[in-house]
C-alpha positions in Angstrom: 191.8 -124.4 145.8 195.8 -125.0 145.1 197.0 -123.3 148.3 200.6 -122.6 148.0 200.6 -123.1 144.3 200.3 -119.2 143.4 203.7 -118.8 145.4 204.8 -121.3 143.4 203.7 -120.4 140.4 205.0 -116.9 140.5 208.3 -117.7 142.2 209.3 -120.3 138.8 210.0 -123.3 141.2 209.0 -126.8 141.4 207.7 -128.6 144.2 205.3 -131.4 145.4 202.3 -131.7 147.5 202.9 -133.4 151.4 199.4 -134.1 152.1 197.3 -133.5 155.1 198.9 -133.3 158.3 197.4 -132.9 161.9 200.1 -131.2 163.7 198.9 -127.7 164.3 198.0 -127.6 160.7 194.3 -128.4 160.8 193.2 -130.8 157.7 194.5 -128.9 155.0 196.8 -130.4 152.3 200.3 -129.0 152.5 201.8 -127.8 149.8 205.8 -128.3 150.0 207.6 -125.6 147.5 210.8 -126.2 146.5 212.1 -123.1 144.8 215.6 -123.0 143.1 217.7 -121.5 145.6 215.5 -121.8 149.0 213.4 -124.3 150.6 209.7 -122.7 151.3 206.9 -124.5 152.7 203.2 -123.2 152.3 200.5 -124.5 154.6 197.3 -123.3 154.9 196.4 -122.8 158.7 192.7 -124.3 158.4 191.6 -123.1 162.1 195.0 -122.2 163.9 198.1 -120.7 163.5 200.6 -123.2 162.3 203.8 -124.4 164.5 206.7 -123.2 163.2 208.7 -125.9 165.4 207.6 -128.7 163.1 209.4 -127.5 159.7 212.8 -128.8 161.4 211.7 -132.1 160.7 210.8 -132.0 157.5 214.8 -131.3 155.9 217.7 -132.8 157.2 220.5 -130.4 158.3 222.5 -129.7 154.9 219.0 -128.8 153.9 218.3 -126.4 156.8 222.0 -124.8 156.3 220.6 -123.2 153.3 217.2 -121.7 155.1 214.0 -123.0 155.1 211.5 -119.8 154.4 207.8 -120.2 156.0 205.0 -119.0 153.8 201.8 -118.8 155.8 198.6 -118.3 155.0 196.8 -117.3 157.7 193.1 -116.4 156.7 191.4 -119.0 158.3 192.8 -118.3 161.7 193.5 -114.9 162.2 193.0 -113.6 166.0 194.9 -110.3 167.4 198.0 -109.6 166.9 200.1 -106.6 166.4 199.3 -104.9 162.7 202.8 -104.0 161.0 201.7 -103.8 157.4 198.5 -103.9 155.2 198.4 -104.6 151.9 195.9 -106.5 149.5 198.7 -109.2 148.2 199.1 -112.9 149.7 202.6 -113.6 149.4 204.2 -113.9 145.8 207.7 -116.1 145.5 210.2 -115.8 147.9 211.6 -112.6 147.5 208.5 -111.8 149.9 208.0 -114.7 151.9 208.2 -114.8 155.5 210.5 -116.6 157.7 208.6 -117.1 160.4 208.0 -113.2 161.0 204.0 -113.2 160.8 201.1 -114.4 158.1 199.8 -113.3 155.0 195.6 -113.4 154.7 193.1 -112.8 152.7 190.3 -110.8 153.6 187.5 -112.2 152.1 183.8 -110.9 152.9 183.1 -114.0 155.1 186.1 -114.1 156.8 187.1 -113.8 160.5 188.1 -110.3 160.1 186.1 -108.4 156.7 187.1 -105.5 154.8 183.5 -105.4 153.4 184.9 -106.6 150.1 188.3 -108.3 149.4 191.4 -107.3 150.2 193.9 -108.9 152.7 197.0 -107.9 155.6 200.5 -109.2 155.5 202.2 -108.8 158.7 206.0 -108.8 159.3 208.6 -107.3 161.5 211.4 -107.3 158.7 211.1 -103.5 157.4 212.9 -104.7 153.9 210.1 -107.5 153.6 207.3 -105.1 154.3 209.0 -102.4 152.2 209.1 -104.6 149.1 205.6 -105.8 149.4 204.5 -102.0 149.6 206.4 -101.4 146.4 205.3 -104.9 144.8 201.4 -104.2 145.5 201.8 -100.5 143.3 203.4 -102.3 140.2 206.7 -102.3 141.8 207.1 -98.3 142.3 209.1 -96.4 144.2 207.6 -92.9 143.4 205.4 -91.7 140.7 207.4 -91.7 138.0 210.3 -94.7 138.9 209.5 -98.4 138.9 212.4 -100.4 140.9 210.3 -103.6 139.5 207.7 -105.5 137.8 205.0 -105.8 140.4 201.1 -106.4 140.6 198.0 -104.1 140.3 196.9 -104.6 143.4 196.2 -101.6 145.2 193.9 -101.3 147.9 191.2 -98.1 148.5 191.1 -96.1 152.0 187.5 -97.4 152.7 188.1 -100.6 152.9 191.2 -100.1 154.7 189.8 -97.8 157.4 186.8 -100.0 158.2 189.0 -103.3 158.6 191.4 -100.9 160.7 188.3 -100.6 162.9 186.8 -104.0 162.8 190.8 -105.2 163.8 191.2 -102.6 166.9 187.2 -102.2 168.1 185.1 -106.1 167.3 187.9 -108.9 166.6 187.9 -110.0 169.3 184.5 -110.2 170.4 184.3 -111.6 167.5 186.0 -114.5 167.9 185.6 -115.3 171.5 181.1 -115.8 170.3 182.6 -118.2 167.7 184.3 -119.9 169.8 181.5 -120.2 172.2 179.4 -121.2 169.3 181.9 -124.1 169.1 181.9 -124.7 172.4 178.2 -125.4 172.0 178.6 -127.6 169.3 181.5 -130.0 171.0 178.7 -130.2 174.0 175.9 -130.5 172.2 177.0 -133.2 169.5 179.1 -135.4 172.4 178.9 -139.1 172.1 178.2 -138.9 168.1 180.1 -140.6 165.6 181.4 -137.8 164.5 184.5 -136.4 164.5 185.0 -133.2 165.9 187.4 -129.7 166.0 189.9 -129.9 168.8 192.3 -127.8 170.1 196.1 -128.5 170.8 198.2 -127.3 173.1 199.3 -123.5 172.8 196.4 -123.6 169.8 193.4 -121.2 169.9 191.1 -121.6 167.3 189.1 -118.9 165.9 187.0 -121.1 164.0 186.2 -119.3 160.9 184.9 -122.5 160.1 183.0 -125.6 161.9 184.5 -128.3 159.9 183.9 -131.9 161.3 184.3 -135.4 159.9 181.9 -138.5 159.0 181.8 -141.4 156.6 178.4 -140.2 156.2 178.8 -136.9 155.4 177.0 -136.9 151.9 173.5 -138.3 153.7 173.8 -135.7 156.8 174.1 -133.3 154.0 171.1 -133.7 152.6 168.8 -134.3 155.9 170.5 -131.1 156.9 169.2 -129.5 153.9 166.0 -131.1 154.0 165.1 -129.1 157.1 166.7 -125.8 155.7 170.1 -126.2 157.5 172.9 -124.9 155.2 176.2 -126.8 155.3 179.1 -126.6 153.3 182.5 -128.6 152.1 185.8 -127.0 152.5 186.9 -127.9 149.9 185.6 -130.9 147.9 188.3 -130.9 145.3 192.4 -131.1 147.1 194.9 -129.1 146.1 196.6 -131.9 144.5 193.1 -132.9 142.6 193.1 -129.0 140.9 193.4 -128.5 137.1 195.9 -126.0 137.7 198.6 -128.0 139.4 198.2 -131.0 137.4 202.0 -129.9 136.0 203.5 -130.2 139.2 202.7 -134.5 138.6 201.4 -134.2 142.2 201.2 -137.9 144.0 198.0 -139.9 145.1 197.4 -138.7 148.5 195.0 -141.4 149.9 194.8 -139.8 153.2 194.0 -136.5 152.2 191.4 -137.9 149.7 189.7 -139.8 152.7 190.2 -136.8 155.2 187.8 -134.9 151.9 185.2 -137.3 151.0 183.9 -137.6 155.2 184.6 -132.9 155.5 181.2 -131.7 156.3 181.1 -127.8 157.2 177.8 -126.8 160.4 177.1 -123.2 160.1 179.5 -120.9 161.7 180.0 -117.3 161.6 180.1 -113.9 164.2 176.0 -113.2 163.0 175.0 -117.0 164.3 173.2 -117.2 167.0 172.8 -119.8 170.0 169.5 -121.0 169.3 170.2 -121.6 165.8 173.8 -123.8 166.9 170.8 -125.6 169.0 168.7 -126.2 165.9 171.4 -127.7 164.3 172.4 -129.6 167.1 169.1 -131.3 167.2 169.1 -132.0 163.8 172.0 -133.7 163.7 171.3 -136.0 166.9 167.8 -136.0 164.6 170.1 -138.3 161.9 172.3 -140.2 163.7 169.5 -141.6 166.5 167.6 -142.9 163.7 170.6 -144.9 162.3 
C-alpha cells in the first residue's frame, strides 16, 4: 500500500520515495513528502515506534530552519501510551501533521489494538492539532449549523469507540506482552536457520503485530507451509513505490527495497495464537530447511 502518499496526496505536494531503512523503522519503504512550504516525512513504523532523532540527518540546516513535520503512522506498533484524542482519520496534509507530538493509526480488525471494525486514534498534546482534527473528521464543523472548512465524512459511532476505550485501558497490554512471548518462541525455536529474523534495538519494544522474517527462499517455504495447513502471509508484496497510484510521483528504482520484498515471508502471529501452534510452525519450518 502507498504509505505516506494519502498525506501527500491531500496536502497538493510533491515528493519522492527514500526506500527502506533499518534504523528504528523496520523494513518499510519511507515515503519522503515534500510539501510546498514544510518538509514532512511519513514512515510507516512496521513493528516499532520510529526515532524521531534520525530525521536530523536527513536535511541539512537551512532545511531544518524551516521545520521538518513528522507524520507517523503508528498502526503496526502501537503499545500504551497516554490517549489525548480519538478520531477515525490518519493524518491528512500538514495542517494536521504531527511534529513529533504522538502517532496516527489505524484500527483495523486485526490489529494490535481492535475497534471490532475500522476506525483509528490520533494522539497529540498540541490542543490546536487535536482541535482541528476533531473539526476535520465532522466535515470541518464547528457547530451544527457552521462549517469553519472543508473536511472528511469520517465520523466514528460510540460502540466502537467505547469497546476500543476498553480493550486500550483493561487487555493491551496483556496483549502484547503474549505476542511478544510468541516471538520470543519463535527467535528460540527457529535459531541457527538461514533465516532472517525480527530484532529489537535499543530503547525499541516491539509489539509485533506482525512476525515478518526474511529468506531467499521465501516463495518455496510458502508453499511447504501451506502444504501442511500453515497460513503465512507477505506484507506487502507490491512497494509503495511499485503502486499504480503513485506512479505520478516518477518514484526511483529502489533495488534494496525490491530485494528486502521478494525474500518478506509473514509466520502466524496474533493475541488468539497459541504456544503449541508457534511450536507447530516451528517444526515445520526446521521441517524445510533440514531437508535442503
Amino acid at each position: 500500500m502507498p504509505r505516506g502518499a494519502n498525506e501527500l496526496h491531500n496536502a497538493r505536494g510533491c515528493g519522492y520515495f527514500r526506500g527502506v531503512m533499518t534504523r528504528r523503522l523496520g523494513l518499510s519503504p519511507l515515503c519522503v513528502t515534500l510539501l510546498t512550504i514544510l518538509v514532512a516525512l511519513t514512515p510507516l513504523a512496521y513493528a516499532t515506534p520510529p526515532d524521531p532523532s534520525w530525521v536530523s540527518g536527513f536535511f541539512d540546516d537551512d532545511d531544518n530552519d524551516n521545520g521538518v513535520i513528522l507524520i507517523t503512522s503508528g498502526e503496526a506498533a502501537l503499545d500504551r501510551f497516554p490517549l489525548c484524542c480519538w478520531t477515525p482519520v490518519p493524518v491528512f496534509g500538514p495542517a494536521v501533521a504531527l511534529e513529533g507530538q504522538g502517532p496516527a493509526s489505524s484500527r483495523y480488525p486485526s490489529k494490535n489494538l481492535t475497534m471490532m471494525g475500522d476506525g483509528g486514534i490520533l494522539v497529540t498534546n498540541d490542543a490546536d492539532v487535536g482541535a482541528r482534527c476533531w473539526r476535520l473528521r465532522d466535515q470541518g464543523r464547528l457547530n451544527k449549523d457552521v462549517h469553519a472548512e472543508l473536511g472528511f465524512n469520517l465520523r466514528f459511532n460510540d460502540i466502537q469507540a467505547a469497546i476500543g476505550r476498553m480493550l486500550l485501558r483493561h487487555h493491551l497490554d496483556a496483549m502484547n506482552d503474549h505476542r511478544r512471548a510468541l516471538a520470543e518462541r519463535y527467535r528460540t525455536g527457529l535459531a541457527g536457520l538461514p533465516l532472517a529474523l525480527p530484532v529489537e534495538g535499543p530503547g525499541a519494544r516491539r509489539v509485533y503485530h506482525l512476525c515478518v522474517v526474511r529468506t531467499p527462499e521465501r516463495d518455496a517455504l510458502a508453499r511447504f507451509l501451506n502444504q501442511r495447513g500453515i497460513a503465512t502471509g507477505i506484507h506487502y508484496a507490491v512497494p509503495s513505490h511499485k503502486q499504480p497510484a503513485v506512479e505520478h510521483f516518477d518514484p526511483p528504482e529502489l533495488p534494496r527495497t525490491e530485494r528486502i520484498v521478494g525474500a518478506i515471508l509473514t509466520l502466524p502471529m496474533s493475541a488468539g495464537h497459541t504456544e503449541s501452534e508457534v511450536d507447530e510452525v516451528v517444526t515445520a519450518v526446521r521441517e524445510f530447511f533440514g531437508a535442503r
